[in-house]
C-alpha positions as CSV (number, residue, x, y, z in Angstrom):
1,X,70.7,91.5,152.2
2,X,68.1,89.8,150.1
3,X,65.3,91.5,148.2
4,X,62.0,90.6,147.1
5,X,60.1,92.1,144.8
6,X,56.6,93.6,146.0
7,X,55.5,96.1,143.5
8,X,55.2,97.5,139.9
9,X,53.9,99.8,137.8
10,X,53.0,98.8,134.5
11,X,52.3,100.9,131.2
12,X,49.6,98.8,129.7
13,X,49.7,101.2,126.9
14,X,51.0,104.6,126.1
15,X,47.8,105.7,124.4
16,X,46.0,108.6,126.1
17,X,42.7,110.6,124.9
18,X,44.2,113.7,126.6
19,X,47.6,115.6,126.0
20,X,47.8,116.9,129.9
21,X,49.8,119.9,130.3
22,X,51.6,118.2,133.0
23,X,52.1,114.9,131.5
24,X,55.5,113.3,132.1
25,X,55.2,111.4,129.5
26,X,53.9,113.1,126.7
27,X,51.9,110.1,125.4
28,X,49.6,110.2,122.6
29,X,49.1,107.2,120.9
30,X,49.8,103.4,121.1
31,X,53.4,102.7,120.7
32,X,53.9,99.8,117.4
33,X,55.9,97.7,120.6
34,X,53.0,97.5,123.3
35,X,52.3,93.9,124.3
36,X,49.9,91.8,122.7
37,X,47.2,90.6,125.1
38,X,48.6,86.9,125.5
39,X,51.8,88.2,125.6
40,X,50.7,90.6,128.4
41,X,49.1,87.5,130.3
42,X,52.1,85.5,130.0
43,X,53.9,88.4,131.9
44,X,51.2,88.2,134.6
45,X,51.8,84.7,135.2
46,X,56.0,85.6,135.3
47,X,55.0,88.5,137.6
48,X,53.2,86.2,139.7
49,X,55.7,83.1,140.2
50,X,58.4,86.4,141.4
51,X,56.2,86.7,144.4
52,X,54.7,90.2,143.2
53,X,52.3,91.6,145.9
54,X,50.9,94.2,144.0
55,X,50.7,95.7,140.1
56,X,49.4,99.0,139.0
57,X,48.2,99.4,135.7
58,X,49.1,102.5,134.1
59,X,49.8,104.2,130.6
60,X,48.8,106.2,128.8
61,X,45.7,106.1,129.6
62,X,45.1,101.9,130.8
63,X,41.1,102.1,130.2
64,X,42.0,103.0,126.8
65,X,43.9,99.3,126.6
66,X,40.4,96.6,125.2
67,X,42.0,93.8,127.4
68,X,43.0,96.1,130.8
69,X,40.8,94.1,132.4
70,X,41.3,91.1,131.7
71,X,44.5,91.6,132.3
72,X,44.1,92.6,135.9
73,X,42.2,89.6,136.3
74,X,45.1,87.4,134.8
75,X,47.2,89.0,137.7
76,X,44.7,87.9,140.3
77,X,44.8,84.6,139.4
78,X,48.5,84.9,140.0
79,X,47.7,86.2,143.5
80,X,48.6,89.8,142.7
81,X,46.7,92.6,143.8
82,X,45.7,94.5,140.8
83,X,45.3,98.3,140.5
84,X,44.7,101.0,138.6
85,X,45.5,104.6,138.0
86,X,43.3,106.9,135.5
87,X,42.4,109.8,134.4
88,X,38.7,109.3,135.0
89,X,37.3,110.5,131.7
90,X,36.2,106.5,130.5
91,X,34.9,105.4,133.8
92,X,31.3,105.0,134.2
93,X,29.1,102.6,135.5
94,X,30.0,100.0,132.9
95,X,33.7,100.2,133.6
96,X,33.4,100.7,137.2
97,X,31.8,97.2,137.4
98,X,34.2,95.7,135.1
99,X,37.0,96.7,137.6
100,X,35.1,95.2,140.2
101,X,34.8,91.8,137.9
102,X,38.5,91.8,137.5
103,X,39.2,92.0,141.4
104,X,41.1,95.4,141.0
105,X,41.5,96.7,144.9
106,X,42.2,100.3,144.2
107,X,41.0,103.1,141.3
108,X,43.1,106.5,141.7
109,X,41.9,109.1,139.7
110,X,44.6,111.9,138.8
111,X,43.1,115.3,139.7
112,X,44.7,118.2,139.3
113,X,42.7,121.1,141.0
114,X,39.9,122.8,141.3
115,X,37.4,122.5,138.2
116,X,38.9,125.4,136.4
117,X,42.5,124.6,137.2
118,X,41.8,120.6,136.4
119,X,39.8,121.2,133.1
120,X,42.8,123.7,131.7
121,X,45.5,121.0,132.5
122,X,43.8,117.9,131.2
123,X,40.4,118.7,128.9
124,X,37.2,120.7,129.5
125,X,34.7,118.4,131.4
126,X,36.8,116.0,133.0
127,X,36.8,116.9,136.4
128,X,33.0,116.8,136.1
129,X,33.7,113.5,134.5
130,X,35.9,112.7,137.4
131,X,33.2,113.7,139.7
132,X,30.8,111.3,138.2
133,X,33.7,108.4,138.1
134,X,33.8,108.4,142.0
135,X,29.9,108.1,142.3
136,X,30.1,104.7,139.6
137,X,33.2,104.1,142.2
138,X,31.7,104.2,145.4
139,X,28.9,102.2,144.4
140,X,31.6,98.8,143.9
141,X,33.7,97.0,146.2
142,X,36.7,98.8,144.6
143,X,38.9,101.6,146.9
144,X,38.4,104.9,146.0
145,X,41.9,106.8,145.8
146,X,43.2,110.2,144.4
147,X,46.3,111.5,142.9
148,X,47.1,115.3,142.6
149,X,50.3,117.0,141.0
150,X,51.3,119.9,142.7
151,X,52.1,122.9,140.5
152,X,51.8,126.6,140.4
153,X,48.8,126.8,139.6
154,X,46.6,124.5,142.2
155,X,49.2,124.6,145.4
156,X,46.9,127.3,147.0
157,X,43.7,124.9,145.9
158,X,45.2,121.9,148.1
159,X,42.7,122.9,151.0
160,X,39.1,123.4,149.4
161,X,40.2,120.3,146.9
162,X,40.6,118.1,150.0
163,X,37.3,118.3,151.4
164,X,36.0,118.2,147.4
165,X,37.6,114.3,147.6
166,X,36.2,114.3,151.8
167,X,32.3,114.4,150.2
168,X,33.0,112.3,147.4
169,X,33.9,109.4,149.5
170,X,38.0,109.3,148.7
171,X,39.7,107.2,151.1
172,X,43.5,108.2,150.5
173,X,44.9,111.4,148.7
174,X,48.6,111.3,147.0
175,X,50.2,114.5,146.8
176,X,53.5,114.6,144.2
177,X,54.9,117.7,142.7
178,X,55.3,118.2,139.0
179,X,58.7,117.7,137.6
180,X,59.6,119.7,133.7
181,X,59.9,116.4,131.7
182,X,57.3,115.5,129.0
183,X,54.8,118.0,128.1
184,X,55.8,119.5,131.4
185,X,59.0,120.8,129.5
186,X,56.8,123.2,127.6
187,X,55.3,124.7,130.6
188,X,58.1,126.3,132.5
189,X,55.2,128.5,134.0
190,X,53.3,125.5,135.8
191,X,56.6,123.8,137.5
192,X,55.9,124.7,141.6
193,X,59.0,126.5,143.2
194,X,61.3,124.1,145.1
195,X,60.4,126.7,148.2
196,X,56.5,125.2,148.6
197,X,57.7,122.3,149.9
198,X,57.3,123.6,153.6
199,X,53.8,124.3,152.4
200,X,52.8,120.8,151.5
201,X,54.0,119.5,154.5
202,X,52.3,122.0,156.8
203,X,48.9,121.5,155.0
204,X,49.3,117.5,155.7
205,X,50.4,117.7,159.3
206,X,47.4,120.1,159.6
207,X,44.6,118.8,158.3
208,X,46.5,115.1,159.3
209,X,43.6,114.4,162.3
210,X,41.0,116.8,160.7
211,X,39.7,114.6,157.7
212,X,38.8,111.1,156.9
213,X,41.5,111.5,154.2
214,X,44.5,109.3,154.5
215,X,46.8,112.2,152.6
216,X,50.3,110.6,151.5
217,X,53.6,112.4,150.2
218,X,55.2,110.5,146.9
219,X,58.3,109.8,147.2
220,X,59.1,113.2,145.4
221,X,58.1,115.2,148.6
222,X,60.1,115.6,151.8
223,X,63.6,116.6,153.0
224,X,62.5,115.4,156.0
225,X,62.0,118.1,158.4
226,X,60.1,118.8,161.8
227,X,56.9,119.0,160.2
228,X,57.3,116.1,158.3
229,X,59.1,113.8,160.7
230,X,55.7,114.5,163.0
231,X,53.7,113.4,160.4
232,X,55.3,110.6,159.2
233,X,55.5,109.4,163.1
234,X,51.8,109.9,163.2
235,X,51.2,107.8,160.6
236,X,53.3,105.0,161.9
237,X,52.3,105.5,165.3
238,X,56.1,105.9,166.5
239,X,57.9,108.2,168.4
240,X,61.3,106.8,166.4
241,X,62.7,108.9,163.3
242,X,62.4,106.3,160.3
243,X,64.5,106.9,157.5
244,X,63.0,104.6,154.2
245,X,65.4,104.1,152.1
246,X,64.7,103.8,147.8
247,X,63.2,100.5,147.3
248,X,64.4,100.9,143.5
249,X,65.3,97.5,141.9
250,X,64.6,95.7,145.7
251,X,61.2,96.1,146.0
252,X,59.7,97.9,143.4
253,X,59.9,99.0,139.6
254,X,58.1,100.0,136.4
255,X,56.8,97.5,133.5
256,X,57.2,99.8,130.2
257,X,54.3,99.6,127.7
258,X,56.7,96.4,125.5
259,X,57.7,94.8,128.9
260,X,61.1,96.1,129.6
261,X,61.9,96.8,133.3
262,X,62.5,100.1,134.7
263,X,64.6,100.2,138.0
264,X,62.5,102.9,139.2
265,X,58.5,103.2,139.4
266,X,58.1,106.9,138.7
């Protein structure tokens, strides 16, 4: 069987402005390796003539990159959809429309609870810095998407976050659960019991016809059972059991910070 490639994520940078209690990485500060910029658009154009469909820029923290943009724009040149996943606390009005300059489709902003809950894992004020990044947001052409961790502390949050992300316009919700690797490894406390993963599924198939929220498991979520076939059938609008197999290597992969490739995109 042949495979294409279709999508990436790519570590712009490892630099960060927070030191999340959940971060898989750990990341700090700019690793001596990262890509210069020209070196950065000459992999957009390599990424492009593959046939990529879509990137993500990542890190770190990607707004903290001077050039993220114009590197998303270099990967719509090359007829790839460029996107981009933050952690809100840069994104204002200014940077809101420079995403929208560089034809990025989607923003997802990582948020990890309730204000309380959110402000002890990342840094006090950015979920209301969060809140103010979906306003600047909403007010582009860019998609507005969300990203939350699942850990001990916010699983029973899940509910009165979702209609938090309902009012502030969020068109499509990613639910993952925290693995202990990274800073994570310190925090033995916040890693969610194996056992809640009946509970995330439930909530989904719940609230599945009940919000505007499209709400979508990682790829770190499901054993498929009842519940989740269900849902999973409701989203395809099928009656068949689907089994999607890794698409690893095939389809998709990670981009590391000096342009190495990673098999997998987590």
């Amino acid at each position: 069987m042949d495979f294409k490639p279709e999508a990436a994520v790519w570590n712009i940078t490892m630099r960060c402005n927070m030191h999340c209690k959940n971060c898989g990485s750990a990341c700090t500060s700019a690793y001596s390796d990262e890509l210069a910029t020209n070196e950065a658009f000459r992999l957009c154009d390599k990424i492009g003539s593959m046939g990529f469909s879509s990137i993500t820029l990542s890190g770190g923290e990607p707004t903290t990159h001077p050039d993220w943009d114009l590197i998303a724009l270099r990967l719509h040149v090359n007829n790839v959809m460029p996107n981009l996943i933050s952690n809100g606390w840069f994104i204002d009005g200014s940077v809101a429309q420079r995403a929208a300059r560089a034809n990025i489709n989607t923003i997802t902003i990582c948020i990890e609870g309730l204000e309380e809950t959110h402000d002890e894992i990342r840094m006090p004020g950015s979920f209301e810095r969060i809140m103010n990044a979906f306003t600047e947001i909403k007010k582009t052409p860019v998609h507005l998407s969300a990203s939350t961790t699942i850990h001990s502390g916010n699983i029973r949050q899940l509910p009165e976050l979702l209609r938090i992300l309902e009012n502030n316009g969020v068109e499509v919700w990613k639910l993952q659960l925290d693995l202990p690797m990274g800073t994570m490894a310190e925090n033995h406390d916040l890693v969610a019991d194996p056992s809640c993963m009946d509970a995330i599924i439930a909530l989904v198939n719940l609230y599945y016809k009940k919000t505007t929220v499209d709400i979508q498991f990682s790829d770190c979520i499901g054993y498929y059972n009842v519940k989740e076939i269900e849902d999973r059938q409701k989203k395809n609008h099928t009656t068949l059991y689907e089994w999607n197999e890794c698409g690893a290597v095939k389809t998709s992969m990670r981009i590391l910070h000096n342009g190495e490739i990673l098999k997998c995109t987590p």
